[in-house]
N, CA, C and O of each residue as an XYZ file, in Angstrom:
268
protein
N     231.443   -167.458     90.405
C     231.344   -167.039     91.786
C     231.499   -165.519     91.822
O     232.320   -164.959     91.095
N     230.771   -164.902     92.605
C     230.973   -163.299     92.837
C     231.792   -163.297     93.424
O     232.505   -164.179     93.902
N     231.770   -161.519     93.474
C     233.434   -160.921     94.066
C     233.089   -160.924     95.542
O     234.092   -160.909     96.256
N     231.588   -160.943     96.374
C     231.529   -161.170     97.379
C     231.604   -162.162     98.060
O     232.022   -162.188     99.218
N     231.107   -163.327     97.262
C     231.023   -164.679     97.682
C     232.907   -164.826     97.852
O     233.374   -165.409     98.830
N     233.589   -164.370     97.042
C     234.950   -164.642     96.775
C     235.634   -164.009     98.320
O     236.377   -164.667     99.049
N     235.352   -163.136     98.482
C     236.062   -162.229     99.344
C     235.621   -162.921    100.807
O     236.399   -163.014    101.757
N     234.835   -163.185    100.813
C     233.733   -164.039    102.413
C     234.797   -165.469    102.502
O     235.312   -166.004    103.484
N     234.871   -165.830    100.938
C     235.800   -167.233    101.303
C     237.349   -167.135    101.912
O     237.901   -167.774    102.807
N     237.761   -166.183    101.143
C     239.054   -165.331    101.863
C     239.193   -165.348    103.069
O     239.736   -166.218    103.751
N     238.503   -163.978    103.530
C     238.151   -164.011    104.559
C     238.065   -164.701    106.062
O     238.448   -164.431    107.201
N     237.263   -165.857    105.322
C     236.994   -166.832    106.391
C     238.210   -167.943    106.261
O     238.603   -168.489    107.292
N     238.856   -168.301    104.877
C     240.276   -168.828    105.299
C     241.653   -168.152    106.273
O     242.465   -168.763    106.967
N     241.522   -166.586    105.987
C     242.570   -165.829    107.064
C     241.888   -166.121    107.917
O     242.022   -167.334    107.758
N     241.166   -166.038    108.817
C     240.428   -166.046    110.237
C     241.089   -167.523    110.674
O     241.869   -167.928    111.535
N     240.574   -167.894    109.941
C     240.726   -169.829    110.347
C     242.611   -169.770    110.703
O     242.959   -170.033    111.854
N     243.754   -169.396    109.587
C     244.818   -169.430    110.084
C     245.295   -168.716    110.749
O     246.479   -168.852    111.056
N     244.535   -167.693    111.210
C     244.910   -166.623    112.569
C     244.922   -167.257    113.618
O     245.772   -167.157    114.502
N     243.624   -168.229    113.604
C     243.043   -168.807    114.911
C     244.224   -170.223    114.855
O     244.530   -170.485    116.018
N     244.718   -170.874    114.169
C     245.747   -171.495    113.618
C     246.800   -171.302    114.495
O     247.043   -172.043    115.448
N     247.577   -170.080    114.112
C     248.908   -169.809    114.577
C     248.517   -169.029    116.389
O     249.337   -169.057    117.307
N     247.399   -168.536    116.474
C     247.346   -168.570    117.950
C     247.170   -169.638    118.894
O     247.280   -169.584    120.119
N     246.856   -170.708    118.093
C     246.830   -171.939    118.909
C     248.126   -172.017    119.326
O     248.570   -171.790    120.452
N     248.951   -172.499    117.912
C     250.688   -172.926    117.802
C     250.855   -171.801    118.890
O     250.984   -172.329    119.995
N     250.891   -170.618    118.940
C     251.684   -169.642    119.478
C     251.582   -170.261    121.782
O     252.511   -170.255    122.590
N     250.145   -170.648    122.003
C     249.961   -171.201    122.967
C     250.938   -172.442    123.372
O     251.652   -172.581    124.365
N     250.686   -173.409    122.101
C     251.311   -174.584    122.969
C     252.601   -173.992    122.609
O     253.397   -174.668    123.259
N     253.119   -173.319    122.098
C     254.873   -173.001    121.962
C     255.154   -172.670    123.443
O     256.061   -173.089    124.161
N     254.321   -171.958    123.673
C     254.632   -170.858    125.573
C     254.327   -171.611    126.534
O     254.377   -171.190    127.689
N     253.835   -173.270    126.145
C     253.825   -173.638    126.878
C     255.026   -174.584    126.927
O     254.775   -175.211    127.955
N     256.088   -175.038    126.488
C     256.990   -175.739    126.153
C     258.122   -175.273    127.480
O     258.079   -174.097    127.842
N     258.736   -175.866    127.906
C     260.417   -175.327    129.167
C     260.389   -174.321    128.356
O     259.619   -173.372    128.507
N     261.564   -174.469    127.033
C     262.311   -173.428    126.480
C     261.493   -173.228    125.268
O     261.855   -173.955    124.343
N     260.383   -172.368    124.972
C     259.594   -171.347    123.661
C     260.631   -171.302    122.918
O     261.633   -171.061    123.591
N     260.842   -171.431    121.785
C     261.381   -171.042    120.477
C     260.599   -169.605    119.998
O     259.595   -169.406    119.314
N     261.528   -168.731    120.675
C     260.897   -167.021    120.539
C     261.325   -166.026    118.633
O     261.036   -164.910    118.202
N     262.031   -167.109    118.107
C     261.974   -166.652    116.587
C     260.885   -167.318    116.098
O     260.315   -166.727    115.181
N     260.448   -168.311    116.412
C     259.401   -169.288    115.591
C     258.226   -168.449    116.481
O     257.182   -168.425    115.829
N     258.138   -167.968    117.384
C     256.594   -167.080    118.311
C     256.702   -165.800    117.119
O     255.795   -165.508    116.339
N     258.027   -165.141    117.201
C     257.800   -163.943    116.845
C     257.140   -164.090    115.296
O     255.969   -163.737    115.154
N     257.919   -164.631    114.090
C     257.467   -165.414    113.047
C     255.770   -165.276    112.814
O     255.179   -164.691    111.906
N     255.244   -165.998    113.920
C     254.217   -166.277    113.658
C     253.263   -165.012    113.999
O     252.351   -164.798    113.200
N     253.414   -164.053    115.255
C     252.958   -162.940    115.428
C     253.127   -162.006    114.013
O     252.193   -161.614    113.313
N     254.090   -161.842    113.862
C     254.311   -160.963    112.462
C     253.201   -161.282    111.257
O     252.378   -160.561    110.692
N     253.590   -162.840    111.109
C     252.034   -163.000    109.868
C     250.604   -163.165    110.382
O     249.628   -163.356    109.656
N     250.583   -163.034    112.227
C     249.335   -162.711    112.397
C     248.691   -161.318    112.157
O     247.599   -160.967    111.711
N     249.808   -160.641    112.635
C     249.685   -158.873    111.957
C     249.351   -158.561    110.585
O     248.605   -157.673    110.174
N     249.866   -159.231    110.081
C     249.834   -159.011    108.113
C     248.185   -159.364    107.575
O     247.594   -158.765    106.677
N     247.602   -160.615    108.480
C     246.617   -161.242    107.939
C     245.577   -160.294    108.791
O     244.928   -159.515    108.093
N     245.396   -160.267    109.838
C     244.670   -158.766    110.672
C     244.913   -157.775    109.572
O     243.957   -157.623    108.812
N     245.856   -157.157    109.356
C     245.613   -156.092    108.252
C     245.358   -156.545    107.060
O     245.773   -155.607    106.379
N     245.072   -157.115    106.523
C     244.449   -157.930    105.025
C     243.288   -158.301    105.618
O     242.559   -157.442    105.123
N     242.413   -159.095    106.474
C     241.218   -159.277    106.729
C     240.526   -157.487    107.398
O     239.314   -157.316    107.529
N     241.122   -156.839    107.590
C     240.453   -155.353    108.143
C     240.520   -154.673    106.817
O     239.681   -153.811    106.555
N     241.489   -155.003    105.923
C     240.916   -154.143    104.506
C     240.024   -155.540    103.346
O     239.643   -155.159    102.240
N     239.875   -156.499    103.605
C     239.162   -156.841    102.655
C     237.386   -156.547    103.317
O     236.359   -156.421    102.651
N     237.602   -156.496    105.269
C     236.322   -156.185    105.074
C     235.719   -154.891    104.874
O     234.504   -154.703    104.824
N     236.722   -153.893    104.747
C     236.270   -152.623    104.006
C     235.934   -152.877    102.992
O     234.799   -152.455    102.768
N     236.497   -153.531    101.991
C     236.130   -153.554    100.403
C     234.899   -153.948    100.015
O     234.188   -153.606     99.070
N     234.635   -155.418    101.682
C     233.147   -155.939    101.218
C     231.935   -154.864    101.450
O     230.972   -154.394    100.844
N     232.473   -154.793    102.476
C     231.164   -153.017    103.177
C     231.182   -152.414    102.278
O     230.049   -152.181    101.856
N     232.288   -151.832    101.481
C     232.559   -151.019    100.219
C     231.277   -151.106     99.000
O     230.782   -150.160     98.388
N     230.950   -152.539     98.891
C     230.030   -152.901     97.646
C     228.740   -152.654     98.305
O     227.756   -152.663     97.566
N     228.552   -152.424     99.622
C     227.302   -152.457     99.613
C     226.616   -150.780     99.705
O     227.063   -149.870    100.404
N     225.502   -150.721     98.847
C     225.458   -149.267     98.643
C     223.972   -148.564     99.703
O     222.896   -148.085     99.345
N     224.590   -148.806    101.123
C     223.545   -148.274    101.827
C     224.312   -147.487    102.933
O     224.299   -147.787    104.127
N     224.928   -146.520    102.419
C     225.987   -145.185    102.996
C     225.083   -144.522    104.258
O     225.521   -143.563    104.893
C-alpha cells in the first residue's frame, strides 16, 4: 500500500472518530446533569485529532508536486 493510500486511510479513520465523540459530546448535553470531565475529555482529543488530520493533510498536499 502507498504512503498516500496510507495517509487517506488515516485520515478518514480520525474524521470518522471526531464525528464519533461529537455525537457522544451531544447526547452528553443532553442528559439533566452532563458529566463536564467526560465533555471536556473528549473536546481535548477532538483538538489533538483536528491537529493531526490538518498536518497529515499537509503532508498529503506535500507529495503532490504541482506548487
Amino acid at each position: 500500500m502507498g504512503r498516500n493510500k496510507k495517509l487517506r486511510i488515516r485520515l478518514e479513520g480520525l474524521r470518522r472518530r471526531i464525528t464519533d465523540h461529537r455525537i457522544k459530546i451531544a447526547l452528553e448535553q443532553q442528559r439533566a446533569i452532563p458529566d463536564r470531565s467526560l465533555l471536556r475529555h473528549w473536546e481535548v482529543e477532538i483538538r489533538a485529532w483536528e491537529q493531526t488530520v490538518k498536518n497529515l493533510d499537509r503532508r498529503l498536499k506535500k507529495g503532490k508536486r504541482h506548487d
